[in-house]
Residue frames relative to the residue before (quaternion, step in Angstrom):
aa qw qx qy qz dx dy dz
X 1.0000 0.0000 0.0000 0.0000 0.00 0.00 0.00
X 0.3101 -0.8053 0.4640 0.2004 3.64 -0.88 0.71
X 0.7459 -0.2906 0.3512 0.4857 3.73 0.80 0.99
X 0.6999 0.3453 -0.3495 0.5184 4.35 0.55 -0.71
X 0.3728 0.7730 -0.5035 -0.0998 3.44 -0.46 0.79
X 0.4657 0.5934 -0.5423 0.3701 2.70 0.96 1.05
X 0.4789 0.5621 -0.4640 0.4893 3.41 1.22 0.79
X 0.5581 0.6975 -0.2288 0.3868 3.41 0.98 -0.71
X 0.7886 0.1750 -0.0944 0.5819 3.66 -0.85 0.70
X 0.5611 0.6586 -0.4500 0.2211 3.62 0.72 0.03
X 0.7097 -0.0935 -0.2041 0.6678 3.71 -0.46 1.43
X 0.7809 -0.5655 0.1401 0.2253 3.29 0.18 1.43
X 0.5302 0.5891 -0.3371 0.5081 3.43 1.65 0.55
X 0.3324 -0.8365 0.4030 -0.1652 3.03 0.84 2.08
X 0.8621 0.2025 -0.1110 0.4510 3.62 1.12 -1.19
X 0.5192 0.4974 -0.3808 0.5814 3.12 1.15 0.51
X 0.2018 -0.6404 0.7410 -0.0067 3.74 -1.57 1.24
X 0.2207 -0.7169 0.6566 0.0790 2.84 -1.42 1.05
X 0.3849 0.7620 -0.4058 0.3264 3.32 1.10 0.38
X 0.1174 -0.7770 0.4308 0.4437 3.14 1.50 -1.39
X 0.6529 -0.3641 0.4064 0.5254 3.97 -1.28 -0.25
X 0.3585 0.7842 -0.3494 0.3666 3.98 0.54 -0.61
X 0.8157 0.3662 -0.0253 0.4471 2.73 -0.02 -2.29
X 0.6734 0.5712 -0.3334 0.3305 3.71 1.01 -0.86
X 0.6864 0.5203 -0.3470 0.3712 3.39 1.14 -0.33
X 0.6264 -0.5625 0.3733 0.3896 3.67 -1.14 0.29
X 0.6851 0.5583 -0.0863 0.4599 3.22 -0.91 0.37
X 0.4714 0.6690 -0.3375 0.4651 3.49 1.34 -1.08
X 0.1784 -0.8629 0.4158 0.2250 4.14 -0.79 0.56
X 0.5721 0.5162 -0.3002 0.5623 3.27 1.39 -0.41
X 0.4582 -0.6595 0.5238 0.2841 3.78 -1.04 0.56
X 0.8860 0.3676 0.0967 0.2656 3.97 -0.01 -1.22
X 0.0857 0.7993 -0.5931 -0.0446 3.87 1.13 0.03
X 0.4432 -0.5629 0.6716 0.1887 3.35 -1.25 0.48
X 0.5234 -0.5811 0.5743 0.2418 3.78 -1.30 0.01
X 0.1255 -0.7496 0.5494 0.3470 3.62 -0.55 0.48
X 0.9197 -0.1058 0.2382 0.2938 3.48 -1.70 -0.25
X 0.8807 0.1665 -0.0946 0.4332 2.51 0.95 -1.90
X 0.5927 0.5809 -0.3442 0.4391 3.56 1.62 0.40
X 0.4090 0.6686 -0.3905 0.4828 3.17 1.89 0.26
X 0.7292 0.4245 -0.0618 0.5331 3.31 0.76 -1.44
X 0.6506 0.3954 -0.3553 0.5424 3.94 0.67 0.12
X 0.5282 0.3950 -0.3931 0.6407 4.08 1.44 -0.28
X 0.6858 0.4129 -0.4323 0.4152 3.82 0.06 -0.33
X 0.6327 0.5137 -0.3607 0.4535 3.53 0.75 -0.72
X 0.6737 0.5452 -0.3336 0.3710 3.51 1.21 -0.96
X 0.6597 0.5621 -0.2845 0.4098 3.16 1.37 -1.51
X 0.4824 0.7472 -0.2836 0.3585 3.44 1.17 -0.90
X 0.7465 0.4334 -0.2141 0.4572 3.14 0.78 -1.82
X 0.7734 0.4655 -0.2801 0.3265 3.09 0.62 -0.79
X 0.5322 0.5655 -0.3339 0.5343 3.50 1.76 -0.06
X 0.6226 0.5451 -0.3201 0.4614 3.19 0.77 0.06
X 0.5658 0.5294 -0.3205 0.5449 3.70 1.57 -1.28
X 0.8476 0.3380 -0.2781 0.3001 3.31 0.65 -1.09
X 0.6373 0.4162 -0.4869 0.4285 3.84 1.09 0.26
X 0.4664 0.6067 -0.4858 0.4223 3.45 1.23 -0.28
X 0.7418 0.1869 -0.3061 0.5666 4.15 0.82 -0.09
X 0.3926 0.6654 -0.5047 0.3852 2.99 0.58 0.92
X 0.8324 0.1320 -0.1830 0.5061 2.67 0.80 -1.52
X 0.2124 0.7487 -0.4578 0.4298 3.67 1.27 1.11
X 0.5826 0.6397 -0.1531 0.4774 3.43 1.42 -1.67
X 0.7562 0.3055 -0.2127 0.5382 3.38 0.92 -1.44
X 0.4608 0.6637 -0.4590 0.3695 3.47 0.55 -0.55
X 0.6998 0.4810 -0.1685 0.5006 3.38 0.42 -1.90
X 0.5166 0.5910 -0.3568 0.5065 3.90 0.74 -0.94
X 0.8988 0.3166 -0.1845 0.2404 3.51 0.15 -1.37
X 0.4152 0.7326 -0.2466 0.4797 2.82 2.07 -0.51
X 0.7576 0.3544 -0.1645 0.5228 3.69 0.80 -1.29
X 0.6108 0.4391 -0.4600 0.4717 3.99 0.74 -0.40
C-alpha cells in the first residue's frame, strides 16, 4: 500500500490503487495518478474473472447442499 488509505477499498476494490507504483515511492511530487483506459479495463476483466470463480462455487456449494438433503 502506498501510505493513501483513504483511497483504498473505495466501492469495494480494496486491491487495486489508483495511485499507481510511481506514487509509492518517496519523494514522488504529484499526490494521485489516475488509471488509464487501458488499466481500467484489464482490473475489470480481472475483477470479472474472479466473479465468475466465485459464483461458479457457489453454485457448486448449492449443488453439494442438494445432493446431501
Amino acid at each position: 500500500m502506498c501510505g493513501h488509505g483513504g483511497y483504498h477499498g473505495h466501492h469495494g476494490h480494496a486491491d487495486w490503487c489508483c495511485c499507481g507504483p510511481a506514487a509509492c515511492g518517496p519523494g514522488f511530487p504529484f499526490g494521485r495518478r489516475f488509471p488509464t483506459r487501458e488499466e481500467r479495463i484489464t482490473w475489470l476483466e480481472e475483477y470479472l474473472k474472479a466473479l465468475q470463480a466465485e459464483a461458479e462455487a457457489v453454485e457448486e456449494r448449492i449443488a453439494e447442499l442438494k445432493a446431501a438433503g
